[in-house]
VOZALUM-287705 format. One line per 4 residues: number of its first residue (from 0); their letters; for each residue x, y, z of C-alpha. Coordinates in steps of 0.02 Angstrom, whole numbers. Each point is the difference from the previous one (the first is absolute). Layout:
NUM> a> X Y Z ~ ...
REM end
This chain:
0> xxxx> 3968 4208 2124 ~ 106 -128 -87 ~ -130 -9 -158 ~ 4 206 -1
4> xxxx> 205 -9 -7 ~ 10 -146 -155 ~ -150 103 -94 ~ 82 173 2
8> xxxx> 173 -96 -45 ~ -91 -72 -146 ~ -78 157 -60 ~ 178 82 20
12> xxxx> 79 -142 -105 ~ -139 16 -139 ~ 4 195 2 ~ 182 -35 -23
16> xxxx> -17 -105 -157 ~ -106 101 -73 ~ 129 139 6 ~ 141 -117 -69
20> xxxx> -128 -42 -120 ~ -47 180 -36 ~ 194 47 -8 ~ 35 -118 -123
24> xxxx> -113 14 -112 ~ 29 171 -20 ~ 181 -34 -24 ~ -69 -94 -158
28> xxxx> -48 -190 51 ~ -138 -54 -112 ~ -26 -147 114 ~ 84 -65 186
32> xxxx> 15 -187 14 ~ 0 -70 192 ~ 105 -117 49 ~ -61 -143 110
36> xxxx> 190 -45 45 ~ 128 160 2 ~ 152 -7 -126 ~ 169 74 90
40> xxxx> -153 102 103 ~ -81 62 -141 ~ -194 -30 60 ~ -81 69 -169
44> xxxx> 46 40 -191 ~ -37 137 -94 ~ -18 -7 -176 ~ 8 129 -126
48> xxxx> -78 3 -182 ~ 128 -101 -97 ~ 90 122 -157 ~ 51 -64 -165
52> xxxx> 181 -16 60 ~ -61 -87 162 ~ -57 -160 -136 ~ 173 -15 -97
56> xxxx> 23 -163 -38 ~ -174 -56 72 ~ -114 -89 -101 ~ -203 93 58
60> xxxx> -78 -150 13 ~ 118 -89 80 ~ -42 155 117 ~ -188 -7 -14
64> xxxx> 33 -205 44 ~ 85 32 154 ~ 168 -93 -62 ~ 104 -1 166
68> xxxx> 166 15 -100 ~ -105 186 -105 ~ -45 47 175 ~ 174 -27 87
72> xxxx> 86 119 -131 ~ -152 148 -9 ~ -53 -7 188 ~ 166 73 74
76> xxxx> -7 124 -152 ~ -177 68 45 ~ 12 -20 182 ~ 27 178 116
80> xxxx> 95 -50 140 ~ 164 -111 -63 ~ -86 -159 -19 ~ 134 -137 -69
84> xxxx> -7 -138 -119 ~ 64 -99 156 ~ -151 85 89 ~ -98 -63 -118
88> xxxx> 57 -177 -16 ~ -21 3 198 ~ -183 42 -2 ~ -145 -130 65
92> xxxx> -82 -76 -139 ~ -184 98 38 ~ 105 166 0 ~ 67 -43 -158
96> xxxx> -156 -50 -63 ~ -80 166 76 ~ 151 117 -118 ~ -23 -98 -155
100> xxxx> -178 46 27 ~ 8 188 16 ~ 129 -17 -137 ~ -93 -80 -126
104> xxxx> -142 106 57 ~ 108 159 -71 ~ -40 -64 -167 ~ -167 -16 10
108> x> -133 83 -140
REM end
């Protein structure tokens, strides 16, 4: 009975992503970043597709490089739900690593 209860509140919490993934991502996130440690209860990022404006002052392949101090100024620009520079700043080193990633991966060919 026990095993029944934690599968169907499993399925429910993936079903659930999948519909904060879904909504989203039609709201315009090219890509949502996970957190493994929340930031002021934010459990996930999303990210949209970085615009001209969005890379004032930013040097691409300081981008494309992952440069923490490129990434601390565009990430709060591109992300959808009020992420910080002090957000940012705050972030576990993997999660950091895990933006910079998608990031750079905007500029791919």
């Amino acid at each position: 009975m026990a095993n029944e209860v934690a599968t169907e509140v499993k399925e429910d919490l993936k079903e659930a992503a999948e519909t904060r993934l879904d909504r989203l991502m039609a709201q315009g996130a090219a890509a949502v970043v996970d957190l493994s440690k929340p930031v002021r209860g934010m459990d996930h990022i999303p990210l949209r597709h970085p615009s001209a404006s969005d890379l004032r002052g930013i040097k691409l392949l300081d981008l494309i490089n992952m440069d923490t101090v490129s990434l601390e100024l565009v990430v709060p620009r591109i992300a959808m739900n009020g992420f910080t520079k002090h957000d940012f700043l705050n972030l576990e080193p993997k999660d950091m690593f895990s933006i910079g990633l998608q990031v750079s991966g905007f500029f791919a060919l």
